[in-house]
C-alpha positions in Angstrom: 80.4 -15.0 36.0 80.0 -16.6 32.8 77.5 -15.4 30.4 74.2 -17.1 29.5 73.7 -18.0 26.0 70.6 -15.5 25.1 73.3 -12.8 26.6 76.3 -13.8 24.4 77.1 -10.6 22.3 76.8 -10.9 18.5 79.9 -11.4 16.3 79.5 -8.8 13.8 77.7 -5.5 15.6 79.2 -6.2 19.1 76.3 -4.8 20.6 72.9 -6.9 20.6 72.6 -10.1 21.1 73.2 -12.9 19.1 69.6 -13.7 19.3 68.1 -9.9 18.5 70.5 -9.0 16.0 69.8 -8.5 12.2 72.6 -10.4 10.9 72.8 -13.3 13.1 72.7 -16.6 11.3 69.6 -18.9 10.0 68.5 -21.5 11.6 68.4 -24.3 9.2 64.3 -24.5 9.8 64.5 -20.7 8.4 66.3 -21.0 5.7 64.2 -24.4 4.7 61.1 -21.8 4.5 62.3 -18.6 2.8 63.9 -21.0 0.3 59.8 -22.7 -0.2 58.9 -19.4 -0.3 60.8 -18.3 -3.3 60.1 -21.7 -5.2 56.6 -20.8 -5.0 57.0 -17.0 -5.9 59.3 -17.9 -9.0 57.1 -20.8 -10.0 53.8 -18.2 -9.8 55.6 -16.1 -12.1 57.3 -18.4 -15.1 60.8 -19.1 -15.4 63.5 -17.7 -18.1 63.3 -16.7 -21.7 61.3 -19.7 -22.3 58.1 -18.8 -20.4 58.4 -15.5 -22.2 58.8 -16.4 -25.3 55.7 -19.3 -24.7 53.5 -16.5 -23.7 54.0 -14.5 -26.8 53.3 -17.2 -28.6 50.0 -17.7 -27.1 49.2 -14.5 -27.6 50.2 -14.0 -31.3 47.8 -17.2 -32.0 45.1 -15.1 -30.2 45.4 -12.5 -32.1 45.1 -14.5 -35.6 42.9 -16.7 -34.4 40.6 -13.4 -33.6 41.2 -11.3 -37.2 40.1 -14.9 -38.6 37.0 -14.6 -37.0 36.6 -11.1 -37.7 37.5 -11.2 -41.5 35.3 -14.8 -41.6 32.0 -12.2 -40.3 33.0 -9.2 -42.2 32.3 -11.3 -45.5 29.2 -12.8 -44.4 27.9 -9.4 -43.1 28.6 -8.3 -46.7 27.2 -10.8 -48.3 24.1 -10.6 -46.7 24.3 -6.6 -47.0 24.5 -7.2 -50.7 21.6 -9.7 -51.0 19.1 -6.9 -48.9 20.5 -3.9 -51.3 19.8 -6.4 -54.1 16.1 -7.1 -52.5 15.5 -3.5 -51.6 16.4 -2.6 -55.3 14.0 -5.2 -56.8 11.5 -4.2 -54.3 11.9 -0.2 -55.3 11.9 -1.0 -59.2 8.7 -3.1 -58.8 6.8 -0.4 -56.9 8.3 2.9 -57.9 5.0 4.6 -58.9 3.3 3.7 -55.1 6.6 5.3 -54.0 6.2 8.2 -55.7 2.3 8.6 -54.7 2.0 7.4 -51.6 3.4 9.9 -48.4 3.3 7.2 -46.1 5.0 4.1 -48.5 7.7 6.6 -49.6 9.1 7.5 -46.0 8.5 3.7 -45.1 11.2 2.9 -48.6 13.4 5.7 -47.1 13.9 4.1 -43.9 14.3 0.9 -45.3 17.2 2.7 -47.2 18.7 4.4 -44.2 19.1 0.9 -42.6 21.4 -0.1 -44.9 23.4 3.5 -45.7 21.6 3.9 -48.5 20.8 7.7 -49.6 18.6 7.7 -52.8 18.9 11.7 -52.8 22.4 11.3 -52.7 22.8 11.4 -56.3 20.8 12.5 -59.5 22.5 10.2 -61.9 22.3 6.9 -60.0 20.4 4.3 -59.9 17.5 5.0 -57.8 16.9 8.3 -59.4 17.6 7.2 -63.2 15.8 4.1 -62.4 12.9 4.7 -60.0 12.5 8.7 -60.2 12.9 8.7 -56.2 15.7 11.4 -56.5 14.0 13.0 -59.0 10.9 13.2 -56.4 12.8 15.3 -54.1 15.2 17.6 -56.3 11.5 18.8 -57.8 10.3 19.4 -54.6 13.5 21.4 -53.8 13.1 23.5 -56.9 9.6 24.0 -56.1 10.4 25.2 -52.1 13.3 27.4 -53.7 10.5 29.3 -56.0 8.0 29.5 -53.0 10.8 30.7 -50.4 11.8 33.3 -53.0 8.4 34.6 -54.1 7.8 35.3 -50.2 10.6 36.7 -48.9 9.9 40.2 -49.1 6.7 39.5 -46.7 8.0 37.3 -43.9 11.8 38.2 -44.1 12.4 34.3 -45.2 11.0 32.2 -42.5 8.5 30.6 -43.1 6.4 27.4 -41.1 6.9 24.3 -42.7 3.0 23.9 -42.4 2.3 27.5 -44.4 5.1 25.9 -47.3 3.6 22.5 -47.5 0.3 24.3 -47.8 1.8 26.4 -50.9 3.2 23.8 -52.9 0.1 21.5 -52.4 -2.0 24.6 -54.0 0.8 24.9 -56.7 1.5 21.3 -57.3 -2.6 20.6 -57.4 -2.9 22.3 -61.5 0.0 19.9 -62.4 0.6 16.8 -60.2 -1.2 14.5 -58.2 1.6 13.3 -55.3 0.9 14.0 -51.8 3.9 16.2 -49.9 3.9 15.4 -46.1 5.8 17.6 -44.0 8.6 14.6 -43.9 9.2 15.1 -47.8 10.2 18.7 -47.0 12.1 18.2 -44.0 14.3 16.2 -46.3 14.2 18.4 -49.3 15.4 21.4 -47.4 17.8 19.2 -45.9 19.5 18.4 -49.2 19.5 22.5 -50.0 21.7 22.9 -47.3 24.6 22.2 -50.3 24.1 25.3 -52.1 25.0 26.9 -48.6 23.9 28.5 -45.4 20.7 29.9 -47.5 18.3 27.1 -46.5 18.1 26.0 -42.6 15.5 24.4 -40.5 14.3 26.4 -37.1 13.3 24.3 -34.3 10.5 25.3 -32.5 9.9 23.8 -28.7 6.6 21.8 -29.4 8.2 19.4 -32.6 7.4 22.0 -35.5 10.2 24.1 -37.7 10.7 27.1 -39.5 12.0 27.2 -42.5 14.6 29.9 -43.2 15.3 30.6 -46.7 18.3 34.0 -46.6 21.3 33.9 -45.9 23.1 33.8 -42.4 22.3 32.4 -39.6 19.9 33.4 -36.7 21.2 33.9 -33.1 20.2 31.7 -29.8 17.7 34.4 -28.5 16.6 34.9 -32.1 15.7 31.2 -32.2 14.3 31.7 -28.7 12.1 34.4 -29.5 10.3 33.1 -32.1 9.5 29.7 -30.0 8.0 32.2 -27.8 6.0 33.5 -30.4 4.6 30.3 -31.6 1.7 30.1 -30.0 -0.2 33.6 -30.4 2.2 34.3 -33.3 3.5 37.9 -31.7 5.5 39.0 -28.9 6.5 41.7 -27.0 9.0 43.5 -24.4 6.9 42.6 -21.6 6.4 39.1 -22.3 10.0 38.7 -23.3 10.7 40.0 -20.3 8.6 38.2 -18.0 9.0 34.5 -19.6 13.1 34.5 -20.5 14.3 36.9 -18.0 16.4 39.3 -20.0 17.7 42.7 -19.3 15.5 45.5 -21.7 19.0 46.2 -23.9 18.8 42.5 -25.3 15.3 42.3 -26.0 15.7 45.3 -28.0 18.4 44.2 -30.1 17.1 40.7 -30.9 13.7 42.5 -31.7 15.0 45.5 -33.7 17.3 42.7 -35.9 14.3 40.5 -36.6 12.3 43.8 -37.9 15.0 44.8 -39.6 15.4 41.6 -41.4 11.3 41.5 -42.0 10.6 38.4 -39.9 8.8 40.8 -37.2 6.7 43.5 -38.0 5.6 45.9 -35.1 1.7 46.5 -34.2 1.2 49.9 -32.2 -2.3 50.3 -33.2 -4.2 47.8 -30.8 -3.4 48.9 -27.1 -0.8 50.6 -25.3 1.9 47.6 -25.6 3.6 47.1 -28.3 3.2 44.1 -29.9 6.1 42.1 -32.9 4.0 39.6 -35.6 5.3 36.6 -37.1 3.8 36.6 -40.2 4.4 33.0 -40.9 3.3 32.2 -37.7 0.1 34.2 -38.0 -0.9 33.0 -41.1 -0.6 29.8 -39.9 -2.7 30.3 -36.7 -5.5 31.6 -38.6 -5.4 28.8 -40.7 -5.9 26.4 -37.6 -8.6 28.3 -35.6 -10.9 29.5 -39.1 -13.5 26.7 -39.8 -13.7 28.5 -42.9 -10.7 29.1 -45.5 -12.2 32.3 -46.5 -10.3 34.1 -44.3 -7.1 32.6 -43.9 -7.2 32.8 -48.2 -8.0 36.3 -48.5 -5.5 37.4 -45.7 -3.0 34.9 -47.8 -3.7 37.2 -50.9 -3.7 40.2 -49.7 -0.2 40.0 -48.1 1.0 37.8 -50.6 
């Protein structure tokens, strides 16, 4: 019986048929299509060394057509930053003395400055301190913080509210000058003291205020922590600690034996069975806010100080 021709055995495996096998032959309708198939794919992709070199051409005018622009807004961005610096300087040198005596004008001129990466403190022999006295402004006020910080340290261990030092150097500032100091004037002072060294550090305190430390090294995270706590009733103790931060009794009573130690606390055992750790800054500076009367707050200010 002959054989059909579905059933005729393929030439090169002998054992499918021609029609199953792998290797049979194309038809000439599928090889038309894998060869449209290809022409497409290579035409999708670019052909040769020419395509290549055509798209690193493209891209190497890209990229100097982009520096251009760059370099073309670089020197107008200067130029116009020259022309404000310019302004701002005119500006500065035509109302230096409302800088130096108005709070509010001065930290408006320093912002102004800021915009532009302009420090006026950044330098005592520049122009805006030679010039306007701006610098000069601030390295007097430093000097002046320095000799109140220094003057108190034996009393509150070297921390200090920034409200209790502004407070100081208005009453010593008052027999000799007439400029306002806003609490912004000695952020910034103390800021510029940090040069001379870890001696001069500002305390954050959880509702906005600071302390101002004025020794040497640097306070710990549950040092920091306790004295937030203490901000408003100006004292701590164990229990509190205990009750508001959660800590074992062996860490409260190293954090409060180093700030006793260092004068920043002093211990009350007199008033009831707890025993209570002072701020003096802190307490000073509470009376000063709940007295109607300065009487008080001045003769307690005396007689500690």
């Amino acid at each position: 019986m002959s054989e059909t021709a579905n059933e005729l055995p393929c030439a090169r495996c002998k054992t499918l048929t021609i029609y199953s096998c792998y290797y049979r032959p194309l038809t000439s309708l599928e090889a038309s299509y894998q060869e449209a198939i290809k022409l497409m794919a290579t035409r999708r992709r670019g052909v040769g060394v020419g395509v290549v070199q055509q798209k690193k051409d493209l891209q190497t005018k890209f990229q100097a057509k982009g520096a251009e622009l760059a370099s073309e807004q670089l020197n107008q961005f200067s130029q116009e930053l020259a022309i404000f610096q310019t302004k701002l300087e005119e500006f500065a040198h035509k109302h230096r003395d409302e800088i130096r005596r108005n709070a509010q004008f001065r930290r408006h001129f320093q912002d102004m400055c800021a915009s532009v990466g302009v420090d006026p403190l950044a330098s005592s022999k520049g122009f805006w301190a030679e010039k306007l006295g701006v610098g000069d402004f601030y390295y007097e006020l430093a000097v002046q913080i320095v000799e109140v910080c220094l003057s108190t340290n034996h009393i509150n261990g070297g921390v200090m509210t920034v409200e209790e030092l502004r407070n100081r150097l208005m009453r010593s500032r008052a027999r000799t000058r007439r400029d306002t100091v806003t609490i912004d004037d000695i952020l910034r002072a103390v800021d510029k003291l940090k040069v001379l060294g870890n001696g001069f550090e500002l305390i954050a305190l959880g509702s906005g205020r600071f302390l101002v430390q004025s020794v040497p090294g640097e306070l710990s995270m549950d040092d920091s922590r306790v004295l937030q706590l203490a901000e408003d009733a100006a004292y701590v103790t164990k229990e509190l600690i205990m009750d508001r931060l959660r800590w074992d009794e062996r860490r409260i009573d190293v954090v409060l034996e180093h700030l006793v130690k260092e004068g920043i606390a002093w211990v009350d055992n007199q008033s009831t069975d707890t025993i209570q750790y002072w701020i003096p800054s802190l307490f000073l500076q509470q009376r000063s806010h709940s007295s109607s009367s300065t009487s008080m707050s001045d003769s307690i200010a005396s007689a500690l100080y």
